[in-house]
Residue frames as qw, qx, qy, qz and C-alpha x, y, z in Angstrom:
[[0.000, 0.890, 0.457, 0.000, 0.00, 0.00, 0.00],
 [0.506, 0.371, -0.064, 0.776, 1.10, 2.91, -0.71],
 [0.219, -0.884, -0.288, 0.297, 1.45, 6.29, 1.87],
 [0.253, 0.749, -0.139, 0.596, 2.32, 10.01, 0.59],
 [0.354, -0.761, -0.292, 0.459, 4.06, 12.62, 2.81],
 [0.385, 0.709, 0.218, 0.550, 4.48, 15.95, 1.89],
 [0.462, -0.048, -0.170, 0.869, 7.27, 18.89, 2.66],
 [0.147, 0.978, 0.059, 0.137, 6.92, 22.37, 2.55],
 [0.550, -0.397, 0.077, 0.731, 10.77, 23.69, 2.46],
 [0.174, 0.974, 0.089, -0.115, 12.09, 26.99, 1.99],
 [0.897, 0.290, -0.049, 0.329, 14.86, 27.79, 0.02],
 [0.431, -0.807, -0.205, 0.348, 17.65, 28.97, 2.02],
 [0.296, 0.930, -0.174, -0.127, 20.15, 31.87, 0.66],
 [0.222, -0.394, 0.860, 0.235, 23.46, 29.52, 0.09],
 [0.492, 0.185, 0.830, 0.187, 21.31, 27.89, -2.19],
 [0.274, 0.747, 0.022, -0.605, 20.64, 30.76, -4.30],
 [0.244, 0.781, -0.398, -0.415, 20.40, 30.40, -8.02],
 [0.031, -0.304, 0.915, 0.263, 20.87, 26.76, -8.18],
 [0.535, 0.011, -0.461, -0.708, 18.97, 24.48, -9.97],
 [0.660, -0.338, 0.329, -0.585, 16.14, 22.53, -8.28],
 [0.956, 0.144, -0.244, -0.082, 16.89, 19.30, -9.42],
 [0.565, 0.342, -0.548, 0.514, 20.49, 19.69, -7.65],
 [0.274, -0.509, 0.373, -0.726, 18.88, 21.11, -4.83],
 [0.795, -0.414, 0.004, -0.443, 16.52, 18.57, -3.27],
 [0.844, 0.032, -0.438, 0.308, 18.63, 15.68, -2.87],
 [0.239, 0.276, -0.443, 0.819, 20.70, 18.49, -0.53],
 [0.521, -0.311, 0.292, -0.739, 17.32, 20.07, 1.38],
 [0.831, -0.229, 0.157, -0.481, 16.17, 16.22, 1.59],
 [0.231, -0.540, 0.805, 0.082, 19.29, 14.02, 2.14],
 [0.604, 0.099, 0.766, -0.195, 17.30, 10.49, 1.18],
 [0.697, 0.616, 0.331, -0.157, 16.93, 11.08, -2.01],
 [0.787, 0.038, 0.471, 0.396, 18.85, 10.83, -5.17],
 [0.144, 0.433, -0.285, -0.843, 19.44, 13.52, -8.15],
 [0.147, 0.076, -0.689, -0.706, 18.11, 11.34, -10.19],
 [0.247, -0.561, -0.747, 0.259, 14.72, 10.38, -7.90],
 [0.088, -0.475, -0.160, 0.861, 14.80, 14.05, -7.40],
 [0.120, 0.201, -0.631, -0.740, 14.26, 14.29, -11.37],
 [0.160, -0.337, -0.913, -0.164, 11.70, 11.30, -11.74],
 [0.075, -0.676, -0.590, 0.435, 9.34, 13.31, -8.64],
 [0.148, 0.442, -0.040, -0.884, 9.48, 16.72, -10.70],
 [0.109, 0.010, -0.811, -0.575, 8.42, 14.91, -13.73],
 [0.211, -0.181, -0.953, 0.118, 6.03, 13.65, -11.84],
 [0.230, -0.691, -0.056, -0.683, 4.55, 16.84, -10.78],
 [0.798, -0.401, -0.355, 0.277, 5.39, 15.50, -7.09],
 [0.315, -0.087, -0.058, 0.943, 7.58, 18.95, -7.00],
 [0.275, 0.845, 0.295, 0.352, 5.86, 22.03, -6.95],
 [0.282, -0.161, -0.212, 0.922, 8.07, 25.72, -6.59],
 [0.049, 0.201, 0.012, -0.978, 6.29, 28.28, -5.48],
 [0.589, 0.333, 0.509, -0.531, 2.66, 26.48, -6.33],
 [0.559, 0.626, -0.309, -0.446, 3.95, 25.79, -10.02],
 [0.944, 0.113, 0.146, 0.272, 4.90, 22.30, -11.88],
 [0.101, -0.760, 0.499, 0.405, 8.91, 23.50, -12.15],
 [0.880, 0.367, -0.293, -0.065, 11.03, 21.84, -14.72],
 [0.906, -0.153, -0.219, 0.329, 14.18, 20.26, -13.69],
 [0.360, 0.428, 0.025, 0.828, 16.53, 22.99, -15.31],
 [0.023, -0.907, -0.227, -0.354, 14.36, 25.49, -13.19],
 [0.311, 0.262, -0.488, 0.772, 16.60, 27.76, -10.77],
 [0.368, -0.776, -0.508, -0.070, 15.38, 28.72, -7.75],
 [0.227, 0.582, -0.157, 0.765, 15.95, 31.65, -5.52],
 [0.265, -0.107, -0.771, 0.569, 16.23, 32.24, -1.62],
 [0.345, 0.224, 0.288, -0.865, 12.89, 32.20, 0.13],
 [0.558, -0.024, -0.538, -0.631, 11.07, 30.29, -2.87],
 [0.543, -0.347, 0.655, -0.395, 9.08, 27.89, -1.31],
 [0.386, 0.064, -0.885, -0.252, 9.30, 23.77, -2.86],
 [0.761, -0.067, 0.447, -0.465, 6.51, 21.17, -1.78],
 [0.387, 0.190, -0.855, -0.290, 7.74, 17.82, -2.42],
 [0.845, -0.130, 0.044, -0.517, 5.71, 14.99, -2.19],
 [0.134, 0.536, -0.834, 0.006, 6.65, 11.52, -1.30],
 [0.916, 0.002, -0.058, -0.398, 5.07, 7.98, -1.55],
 [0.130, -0.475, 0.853, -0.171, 6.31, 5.02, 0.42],
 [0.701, 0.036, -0.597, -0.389, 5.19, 1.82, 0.72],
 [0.506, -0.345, 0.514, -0.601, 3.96, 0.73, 3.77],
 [0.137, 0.092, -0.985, -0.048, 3.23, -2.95, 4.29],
 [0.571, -0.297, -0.173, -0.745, -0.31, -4.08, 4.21],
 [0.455, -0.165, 0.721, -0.496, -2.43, -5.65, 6.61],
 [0.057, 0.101, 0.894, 0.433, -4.12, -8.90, 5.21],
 [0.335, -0.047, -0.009, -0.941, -7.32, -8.75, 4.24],
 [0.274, -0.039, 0.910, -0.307, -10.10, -10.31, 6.14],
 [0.195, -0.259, -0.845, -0.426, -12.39, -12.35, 4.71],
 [0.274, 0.120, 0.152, -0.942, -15.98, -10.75, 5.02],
 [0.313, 0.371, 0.874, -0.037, -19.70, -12.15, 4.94],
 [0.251, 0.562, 0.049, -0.787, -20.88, -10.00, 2.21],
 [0.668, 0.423, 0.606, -0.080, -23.32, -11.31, -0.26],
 [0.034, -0.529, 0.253, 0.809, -22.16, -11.16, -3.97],
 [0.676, 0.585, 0.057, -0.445, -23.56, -10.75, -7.60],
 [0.346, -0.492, 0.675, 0.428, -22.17, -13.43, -9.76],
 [0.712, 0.455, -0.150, -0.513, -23.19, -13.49, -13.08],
 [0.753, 0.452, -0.478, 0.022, -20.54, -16.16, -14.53],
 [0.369, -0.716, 0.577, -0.132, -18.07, -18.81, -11.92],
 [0.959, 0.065, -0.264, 0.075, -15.87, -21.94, -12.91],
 [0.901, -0.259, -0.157, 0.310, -12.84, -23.03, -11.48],
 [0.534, 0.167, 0.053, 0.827, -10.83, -20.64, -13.13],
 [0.166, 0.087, -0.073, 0.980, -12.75, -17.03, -12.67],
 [0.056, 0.555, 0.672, -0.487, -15.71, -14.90, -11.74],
 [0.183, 0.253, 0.197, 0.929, -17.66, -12.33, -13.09],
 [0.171, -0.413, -0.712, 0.541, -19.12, -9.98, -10.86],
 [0.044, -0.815, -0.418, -0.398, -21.82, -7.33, -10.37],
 [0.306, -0.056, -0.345, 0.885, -20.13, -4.44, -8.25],
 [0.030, -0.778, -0.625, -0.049, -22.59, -2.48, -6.83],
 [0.126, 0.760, -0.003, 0.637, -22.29, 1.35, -6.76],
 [0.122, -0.761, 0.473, -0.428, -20.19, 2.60, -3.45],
 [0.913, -0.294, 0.049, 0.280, -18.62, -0.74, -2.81],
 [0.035, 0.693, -0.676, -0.249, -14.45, -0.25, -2.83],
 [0.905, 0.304, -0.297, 0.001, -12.90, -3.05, -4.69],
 [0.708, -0.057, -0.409, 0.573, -9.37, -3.18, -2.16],
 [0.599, -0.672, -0.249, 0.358, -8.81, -1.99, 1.05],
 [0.645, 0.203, -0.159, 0.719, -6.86, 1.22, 1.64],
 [0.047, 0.161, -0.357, 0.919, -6.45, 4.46, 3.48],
 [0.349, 0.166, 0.366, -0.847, -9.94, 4.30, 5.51],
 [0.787, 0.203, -0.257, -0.522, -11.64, 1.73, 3.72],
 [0.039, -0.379, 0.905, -0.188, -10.51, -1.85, 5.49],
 [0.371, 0.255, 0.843, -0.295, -13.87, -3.60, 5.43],
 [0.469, 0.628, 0.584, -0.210, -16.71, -4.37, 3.69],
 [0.009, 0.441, -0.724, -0.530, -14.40, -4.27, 0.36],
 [0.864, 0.404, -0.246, -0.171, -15.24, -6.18, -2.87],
 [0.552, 0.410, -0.723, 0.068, -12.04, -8.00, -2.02],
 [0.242, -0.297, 0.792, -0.476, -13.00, -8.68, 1.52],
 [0.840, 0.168, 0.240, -0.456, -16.36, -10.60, 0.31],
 [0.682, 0.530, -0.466, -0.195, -14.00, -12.47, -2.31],
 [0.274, 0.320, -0.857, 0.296, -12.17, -14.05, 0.35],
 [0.677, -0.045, 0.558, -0.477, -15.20, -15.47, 2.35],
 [0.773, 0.450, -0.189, -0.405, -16.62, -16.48, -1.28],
 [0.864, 0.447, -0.219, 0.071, -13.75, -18.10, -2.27],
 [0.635, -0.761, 0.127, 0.033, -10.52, -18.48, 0.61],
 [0.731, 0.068, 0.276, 0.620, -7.49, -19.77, -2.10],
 [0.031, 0.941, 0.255, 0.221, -8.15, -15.99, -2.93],
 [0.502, -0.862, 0.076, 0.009, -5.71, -15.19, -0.34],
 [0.814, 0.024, 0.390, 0.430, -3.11, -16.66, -2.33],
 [0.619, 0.449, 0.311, 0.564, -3.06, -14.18, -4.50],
 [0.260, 0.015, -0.254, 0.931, -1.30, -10.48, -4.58],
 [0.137, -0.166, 0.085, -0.973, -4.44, -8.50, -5.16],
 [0.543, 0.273, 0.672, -0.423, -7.46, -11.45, -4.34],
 [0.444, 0.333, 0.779, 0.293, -7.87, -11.97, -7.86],
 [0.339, 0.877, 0.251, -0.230, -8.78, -8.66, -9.17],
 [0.656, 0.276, 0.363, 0.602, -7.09, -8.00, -12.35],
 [0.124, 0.257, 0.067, 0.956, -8.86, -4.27, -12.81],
 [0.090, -0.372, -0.466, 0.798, -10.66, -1.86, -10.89],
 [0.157, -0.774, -0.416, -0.451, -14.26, 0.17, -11.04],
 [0.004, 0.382, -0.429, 0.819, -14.26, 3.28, -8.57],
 [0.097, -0.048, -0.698, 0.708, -16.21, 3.51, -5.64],
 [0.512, 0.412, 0.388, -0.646, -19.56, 4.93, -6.54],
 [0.434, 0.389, -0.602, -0.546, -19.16, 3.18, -10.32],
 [0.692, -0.107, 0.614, -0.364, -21.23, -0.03, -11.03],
 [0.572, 0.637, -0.386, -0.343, -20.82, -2.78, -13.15],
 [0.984, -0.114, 0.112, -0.076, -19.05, -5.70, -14.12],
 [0.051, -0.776, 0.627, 0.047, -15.66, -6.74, -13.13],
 [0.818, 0.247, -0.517, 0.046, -13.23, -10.20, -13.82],
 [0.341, -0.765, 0.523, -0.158, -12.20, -11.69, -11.19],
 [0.490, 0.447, -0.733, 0.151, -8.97, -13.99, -11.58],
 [0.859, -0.421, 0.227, -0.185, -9.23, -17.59, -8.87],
 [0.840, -0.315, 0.245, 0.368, -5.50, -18.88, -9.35],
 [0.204, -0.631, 0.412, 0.625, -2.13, -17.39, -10.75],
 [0.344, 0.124, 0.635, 0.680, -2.18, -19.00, -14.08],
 [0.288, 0.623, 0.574, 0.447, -5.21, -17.47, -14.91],
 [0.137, -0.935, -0.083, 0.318, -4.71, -13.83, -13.09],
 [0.429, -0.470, 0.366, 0.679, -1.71, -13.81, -14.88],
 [0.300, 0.480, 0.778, 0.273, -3.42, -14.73, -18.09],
 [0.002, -0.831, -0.550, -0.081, -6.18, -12.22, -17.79],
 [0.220, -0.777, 0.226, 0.545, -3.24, -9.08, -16.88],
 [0.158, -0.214, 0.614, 0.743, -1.59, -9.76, -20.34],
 [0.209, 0.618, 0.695, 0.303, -5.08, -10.17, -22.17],
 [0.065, 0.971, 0.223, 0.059, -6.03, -6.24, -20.67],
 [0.274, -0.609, 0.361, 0.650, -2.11, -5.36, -21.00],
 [0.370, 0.021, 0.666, 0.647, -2.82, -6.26, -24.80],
 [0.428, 0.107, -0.082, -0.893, -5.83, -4.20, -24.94],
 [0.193, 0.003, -0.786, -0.587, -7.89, -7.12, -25.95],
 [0.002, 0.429, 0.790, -0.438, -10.68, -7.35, -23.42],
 [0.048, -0.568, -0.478, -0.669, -14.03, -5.87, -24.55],
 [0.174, -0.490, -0.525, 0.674, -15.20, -2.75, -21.95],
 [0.128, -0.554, -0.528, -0.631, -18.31, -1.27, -22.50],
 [0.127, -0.268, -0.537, 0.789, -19.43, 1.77, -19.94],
 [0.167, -0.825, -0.405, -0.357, -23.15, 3.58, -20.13],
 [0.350, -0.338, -0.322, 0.812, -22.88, 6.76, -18.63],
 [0.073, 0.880, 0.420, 0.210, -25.42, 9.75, -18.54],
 [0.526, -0.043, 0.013, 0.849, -23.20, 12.87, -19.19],
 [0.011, 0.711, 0.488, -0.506, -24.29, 16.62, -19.06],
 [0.373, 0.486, -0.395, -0.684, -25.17, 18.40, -22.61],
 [0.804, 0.447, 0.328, -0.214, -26.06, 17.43, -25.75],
 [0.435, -0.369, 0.725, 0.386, -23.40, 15.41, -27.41],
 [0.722, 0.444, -0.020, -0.531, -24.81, 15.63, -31.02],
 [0.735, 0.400, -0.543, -0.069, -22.09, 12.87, -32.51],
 [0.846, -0.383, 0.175, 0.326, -19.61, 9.89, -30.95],
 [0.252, 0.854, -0.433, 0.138, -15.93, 10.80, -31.24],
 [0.831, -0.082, -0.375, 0.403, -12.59, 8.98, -30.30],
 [0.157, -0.964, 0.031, -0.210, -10.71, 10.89, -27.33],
 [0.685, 0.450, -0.282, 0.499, -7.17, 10.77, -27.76],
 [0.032, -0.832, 0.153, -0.532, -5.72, 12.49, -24.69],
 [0.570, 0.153, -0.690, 0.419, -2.71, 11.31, -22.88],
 [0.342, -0.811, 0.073, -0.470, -3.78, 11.71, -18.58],
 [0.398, 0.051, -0.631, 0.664, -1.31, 11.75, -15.49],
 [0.543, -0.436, -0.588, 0.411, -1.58, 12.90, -12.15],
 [0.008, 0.898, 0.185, 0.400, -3.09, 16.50, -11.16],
 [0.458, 0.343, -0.468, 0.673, -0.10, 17.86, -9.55],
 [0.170, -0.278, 0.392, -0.860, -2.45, 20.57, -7.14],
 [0.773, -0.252, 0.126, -0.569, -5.09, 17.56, -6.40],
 [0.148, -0.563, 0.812, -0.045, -3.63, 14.45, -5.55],
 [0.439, 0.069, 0.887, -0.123, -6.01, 12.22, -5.71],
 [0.606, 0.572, 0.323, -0.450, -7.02, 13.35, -8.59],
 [0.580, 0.179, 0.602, 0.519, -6.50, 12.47, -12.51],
 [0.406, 0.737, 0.244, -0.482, -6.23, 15.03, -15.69],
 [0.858, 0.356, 0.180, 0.324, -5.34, 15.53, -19.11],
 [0.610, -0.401, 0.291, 0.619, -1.62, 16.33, -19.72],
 [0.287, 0.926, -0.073, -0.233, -0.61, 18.98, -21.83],
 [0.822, 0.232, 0.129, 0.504, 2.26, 18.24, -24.53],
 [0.398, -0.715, 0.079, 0.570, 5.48, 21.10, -23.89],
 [0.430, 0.806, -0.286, -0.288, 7.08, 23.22, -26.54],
 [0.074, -0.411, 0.903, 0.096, 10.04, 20.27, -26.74],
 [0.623, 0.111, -0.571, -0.523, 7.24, 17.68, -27.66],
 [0.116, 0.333, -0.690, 0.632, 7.22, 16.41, -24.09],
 [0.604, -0.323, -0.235, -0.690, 4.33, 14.52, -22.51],
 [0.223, -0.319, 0.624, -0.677, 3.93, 13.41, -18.96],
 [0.679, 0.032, 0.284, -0.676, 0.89, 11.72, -19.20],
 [0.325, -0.060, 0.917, 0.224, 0.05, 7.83, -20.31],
 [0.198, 0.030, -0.627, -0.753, -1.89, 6.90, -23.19],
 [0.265, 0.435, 0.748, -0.425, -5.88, 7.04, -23.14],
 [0.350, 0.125, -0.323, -0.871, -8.42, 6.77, -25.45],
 [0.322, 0.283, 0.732, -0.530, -11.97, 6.45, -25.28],
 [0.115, -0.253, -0.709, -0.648, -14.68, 5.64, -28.23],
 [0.242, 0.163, 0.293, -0.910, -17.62, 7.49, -27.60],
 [0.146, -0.248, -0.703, -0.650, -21.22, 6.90, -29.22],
 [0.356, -0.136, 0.258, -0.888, -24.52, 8.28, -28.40],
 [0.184, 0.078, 0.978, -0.056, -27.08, 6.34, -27.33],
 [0.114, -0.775, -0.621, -0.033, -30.06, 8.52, -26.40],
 [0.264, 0.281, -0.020, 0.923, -30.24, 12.36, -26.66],
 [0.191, -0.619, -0.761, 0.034, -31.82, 14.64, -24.63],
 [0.075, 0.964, 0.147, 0.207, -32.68, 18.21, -24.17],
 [0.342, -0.867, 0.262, -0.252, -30.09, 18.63, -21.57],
 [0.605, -0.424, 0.671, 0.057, -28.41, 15.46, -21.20],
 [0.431, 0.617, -0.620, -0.221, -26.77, 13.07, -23.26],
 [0.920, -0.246, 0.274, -0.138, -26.76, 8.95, -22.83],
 [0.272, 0.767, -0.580, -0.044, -23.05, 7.46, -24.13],
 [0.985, 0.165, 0.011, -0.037, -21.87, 4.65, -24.59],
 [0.204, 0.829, -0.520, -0.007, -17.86, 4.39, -23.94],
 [0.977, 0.090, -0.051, 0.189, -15.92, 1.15, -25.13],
 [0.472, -0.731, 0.423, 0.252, -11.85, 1.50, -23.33],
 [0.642, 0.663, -0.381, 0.057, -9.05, 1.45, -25.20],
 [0.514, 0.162, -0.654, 0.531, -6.62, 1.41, -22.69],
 [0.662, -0.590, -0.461, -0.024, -7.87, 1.58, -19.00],
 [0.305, 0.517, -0.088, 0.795, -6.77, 4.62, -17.30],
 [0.090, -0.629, -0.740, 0.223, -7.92, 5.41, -13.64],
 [0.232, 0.628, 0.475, -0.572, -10.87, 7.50, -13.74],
 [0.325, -0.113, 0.605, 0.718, -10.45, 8.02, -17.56],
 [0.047, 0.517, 0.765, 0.380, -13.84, 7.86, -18.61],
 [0.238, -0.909, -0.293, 0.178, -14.83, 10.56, -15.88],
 [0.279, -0.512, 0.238, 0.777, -11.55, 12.90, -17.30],
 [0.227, 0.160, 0.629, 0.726, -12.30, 12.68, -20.78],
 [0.011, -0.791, -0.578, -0.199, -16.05, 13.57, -20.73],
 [0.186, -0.864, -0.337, 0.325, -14.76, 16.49, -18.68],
 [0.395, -0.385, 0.298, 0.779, -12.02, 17.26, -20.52],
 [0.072, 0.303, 0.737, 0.599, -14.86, 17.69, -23.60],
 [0.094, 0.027, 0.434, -0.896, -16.89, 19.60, -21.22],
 [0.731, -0.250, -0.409, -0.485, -19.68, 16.85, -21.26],
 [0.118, -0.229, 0.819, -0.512, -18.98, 15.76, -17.01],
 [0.407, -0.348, -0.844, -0.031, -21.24, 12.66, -16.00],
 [0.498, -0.617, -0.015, -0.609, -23.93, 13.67, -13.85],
 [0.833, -0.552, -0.005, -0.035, -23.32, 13.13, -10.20],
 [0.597, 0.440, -0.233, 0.629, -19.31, 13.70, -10.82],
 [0.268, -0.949, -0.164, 0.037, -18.53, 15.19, -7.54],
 [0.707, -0.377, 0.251, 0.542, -14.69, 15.29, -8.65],
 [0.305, 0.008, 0.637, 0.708, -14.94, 15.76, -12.46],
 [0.173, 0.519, 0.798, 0.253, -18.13, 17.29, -12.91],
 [0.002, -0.452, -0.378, -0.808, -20.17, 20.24, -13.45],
 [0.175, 0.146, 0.608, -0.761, -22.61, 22.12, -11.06],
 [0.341, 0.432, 0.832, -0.072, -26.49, 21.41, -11.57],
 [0.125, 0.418, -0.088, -0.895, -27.72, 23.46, -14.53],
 [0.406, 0.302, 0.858, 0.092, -30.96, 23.08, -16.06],
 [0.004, 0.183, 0.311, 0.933, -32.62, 24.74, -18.81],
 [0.412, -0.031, 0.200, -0.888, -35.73, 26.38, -18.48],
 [0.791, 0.015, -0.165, -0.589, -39.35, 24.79, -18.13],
 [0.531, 0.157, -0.832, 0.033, -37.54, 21.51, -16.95],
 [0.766, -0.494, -0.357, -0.207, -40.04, 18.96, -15.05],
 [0.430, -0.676, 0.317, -0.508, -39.95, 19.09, -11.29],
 [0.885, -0.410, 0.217, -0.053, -40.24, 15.36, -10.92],
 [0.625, 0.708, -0.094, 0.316, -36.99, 15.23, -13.52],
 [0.204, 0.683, -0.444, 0.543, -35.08, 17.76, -11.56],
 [0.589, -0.591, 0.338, -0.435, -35.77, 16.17, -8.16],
 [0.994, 0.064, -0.030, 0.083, -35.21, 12.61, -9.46],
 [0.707, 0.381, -0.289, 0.521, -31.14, 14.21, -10.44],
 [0.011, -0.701, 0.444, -0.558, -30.69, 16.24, -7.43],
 [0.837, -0.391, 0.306, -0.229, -31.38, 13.08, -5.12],
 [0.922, 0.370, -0.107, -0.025, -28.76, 11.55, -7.34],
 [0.309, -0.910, 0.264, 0.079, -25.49, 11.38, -5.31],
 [0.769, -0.261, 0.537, 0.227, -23.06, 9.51, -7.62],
 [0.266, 0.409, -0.448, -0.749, -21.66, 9.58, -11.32],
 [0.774, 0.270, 0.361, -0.445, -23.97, 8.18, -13.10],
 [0.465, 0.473, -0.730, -0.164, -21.41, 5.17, -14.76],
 [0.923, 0.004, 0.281, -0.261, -22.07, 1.86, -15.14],
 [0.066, 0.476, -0.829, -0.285, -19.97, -0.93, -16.43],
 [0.684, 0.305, 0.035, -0.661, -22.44, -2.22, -18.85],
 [0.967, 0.201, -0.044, -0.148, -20.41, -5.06, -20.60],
 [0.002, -0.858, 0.473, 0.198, -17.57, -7.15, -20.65],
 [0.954, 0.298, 0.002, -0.020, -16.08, -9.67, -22.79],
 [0.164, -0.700, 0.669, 0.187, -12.35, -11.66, -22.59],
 [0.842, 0.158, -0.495, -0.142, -11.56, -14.85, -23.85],
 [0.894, -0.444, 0.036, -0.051, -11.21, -17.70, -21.02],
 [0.088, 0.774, -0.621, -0.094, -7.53, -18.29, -20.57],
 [0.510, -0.268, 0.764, -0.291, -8.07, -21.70, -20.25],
 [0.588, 0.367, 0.700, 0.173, -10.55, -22.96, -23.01],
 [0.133, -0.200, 0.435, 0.868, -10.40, -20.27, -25.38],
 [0.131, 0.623, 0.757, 0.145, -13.58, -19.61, -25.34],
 [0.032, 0.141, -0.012, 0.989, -14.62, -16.02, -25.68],
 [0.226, -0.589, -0.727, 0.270, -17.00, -15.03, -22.71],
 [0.124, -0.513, -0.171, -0.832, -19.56, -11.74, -23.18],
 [0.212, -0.568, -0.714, 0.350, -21.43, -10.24, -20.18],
 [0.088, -0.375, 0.043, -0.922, -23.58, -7.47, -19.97],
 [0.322, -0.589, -0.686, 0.280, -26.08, -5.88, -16.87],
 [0.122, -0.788, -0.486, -0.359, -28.72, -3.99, -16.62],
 [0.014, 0.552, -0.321, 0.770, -28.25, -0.45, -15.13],
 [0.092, -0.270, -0.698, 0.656, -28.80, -0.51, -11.13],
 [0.067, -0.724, -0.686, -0.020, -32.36, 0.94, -10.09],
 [0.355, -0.648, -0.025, 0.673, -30.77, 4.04, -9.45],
 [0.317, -0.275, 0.669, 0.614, -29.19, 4.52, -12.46],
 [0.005, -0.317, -0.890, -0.328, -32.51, 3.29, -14.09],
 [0.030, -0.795, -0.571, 0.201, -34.58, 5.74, -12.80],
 [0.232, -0.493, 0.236, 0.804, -32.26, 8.54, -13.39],
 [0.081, -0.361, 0.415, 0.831, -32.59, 8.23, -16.74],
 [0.043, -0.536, -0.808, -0.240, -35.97, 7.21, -17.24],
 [0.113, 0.795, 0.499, -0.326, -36.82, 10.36, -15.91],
 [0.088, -0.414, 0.497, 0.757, -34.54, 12.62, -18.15],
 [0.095, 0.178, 0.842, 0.500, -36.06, 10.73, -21.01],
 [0.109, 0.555, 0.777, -0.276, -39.52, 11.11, -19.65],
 [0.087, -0.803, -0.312, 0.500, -39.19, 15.11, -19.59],
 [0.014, -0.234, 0.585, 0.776, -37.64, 15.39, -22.39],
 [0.085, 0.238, 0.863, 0.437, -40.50, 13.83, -24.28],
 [0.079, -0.648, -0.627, 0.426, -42.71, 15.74, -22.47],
 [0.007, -0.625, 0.130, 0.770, -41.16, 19.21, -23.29],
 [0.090, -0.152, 0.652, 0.738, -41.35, 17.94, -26.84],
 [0.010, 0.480, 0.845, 0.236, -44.74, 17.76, -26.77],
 [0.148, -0.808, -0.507, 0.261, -45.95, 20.64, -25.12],
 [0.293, -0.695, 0.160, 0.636, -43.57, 22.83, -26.90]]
């Protein structure tokens, strides 16, 4: 598991003028020049509230905030009576229904009543493995269907199948505007330097220079509506929180985004039960809708899809509703 800690140092005047990448290793003895280098890159440096570059000087009095991430040993994880959705189980794997605000693995403030702590009641050879058999990862308030891996050959398997891209991931997601086409979204994202825990997309430097890993998302509409937009996004490559950067970085944010999204804005004349149905709505409104790998074992090629949650399903039955309304009465 990982833990951050984070400096604040000021730069003192015998260090005038030199460059920050020579500097930290000196203001923070444990570290390397070149580790020093790797954390600016990283945006883990900021001078003076800015992403510096390496090259940057600094000057007495600036002030540096460095971040650092250790690795703390985890506690195991205990196995948990917690009832689960399995659409698909043989010998070799699972596929599950994740319900919206379950975590999938323990960590900072979140030690129980995990998706991996129910995996190890379910299934106790589980414990064998590094992460319980999850291969990849839905957030916290995201619902949907995940793979889960029951012995090394086939977790190992199932990593190189979504390290080759070749797994099918299909996400429904009600997004805010009206998205009149589908589009592919190319746009490399790293780590927001001034929110940690957050993800964005990475800007490319005058030197041709990009920070950020590779992410793209296929878009396609499903269902339009006055105000909203239903979408349909199939991963390329499997970025966290990708789907919930891109839409914003297009400045269509899922509804219920409280990270990546938008405040509540509705156009005029819009139905009461409508607008009450999304302000009672306290989550983004993503689903993981389908997914399809091929067995690592028989080589068969397994599809799953599931129906939105009831949540989810009301949400956007009413959108729809009021839309059809307005189009009638207008």
């Amino acid at each position: 598991m990982k833990h951050s800690e984070t400096f604040t140092i000021t730069v003192p005047d015998h260090l005038n003028g030199q460059r920050i990448d020579a500097i930290l290793p000196i203001l923070h003895p444990n570290l390397s020049r070149s580790q020093a280098q790797k954390l600016i890159k990283s945006g883990d440096v900021l001078l003076n509230s800015e992403v510096p570059r390496p090259r940057d000087s600094v000057t007495t009095d600036d002030v540096i905030t460095l971040t650092i991430e250790e690795t703390v040993e985890e506690a195991p994880i205990q196995a948990e009576r917690i009832a689960l959705d399995i659409l698909f189980e043989d010998e070799d794997l699972m596929i599950i229904n994740k319900p919206a605000g379950m975590v999938v693995h323990p960590g900072a403030g979140n030690n129980q009543s995990t998706l991996a702590n129910a995996l190890l009641h379910h299934c106790p050879a589980l414990a064998d493995l590094e992460r319980a058999g999850i291969v990849h990862r839905l957030d916290k308030e995201t619902s949907g269907l995940l793979v889960i891996a029951k012995n090394a050959e086939t977790e190992e398997a199932l990593i190189e199948q979504f390290k080759e891209r070749t797994p099918t991931r299909i996400y429904h997601a009600l997004v805010i505007g009206e998205l009149i086409a589908g589009r592919t979204i190319d746009a490399p994202i790293g780590r927001n330097p001034y929110r940690r825990k957050h993800m964005w997309v990475t800007e490319t430097d005058e030197e041709g220079n990009n920070d950020g890993k590779e992410a793209i998302t296929h878009i396609r509409v499903q269902d339009r509506f006055r105000a909203h937009t239903l979408i349909e996004a199939r991963l390329e490559t499997g970025r966290t929180h990708q789907i919930r950067v891109h839409m914003q970085h297009i400045n269509y944010p899922i509804v219920g985004d409280s990270d990546y999204g938008a405040r509540l804005k509705l156009p005029k004349k819009f139905g009461q039960h409508a607008e009450n149905v999304l302000r009672g709505f306290k989550r983004q409104a993503l689903h993981a809708f389908a997914i399809g790998i091929t067995h690592p074992r028989t080589g068969e090629e397994l599809y799953f899809e599931q129906a939105y949650p009831n949540d989810m399903a009301t949400l956007i039955d009413a959108i729809r509703e009021e839309s059809i309304e307005y189009e009638q009465n207008n």
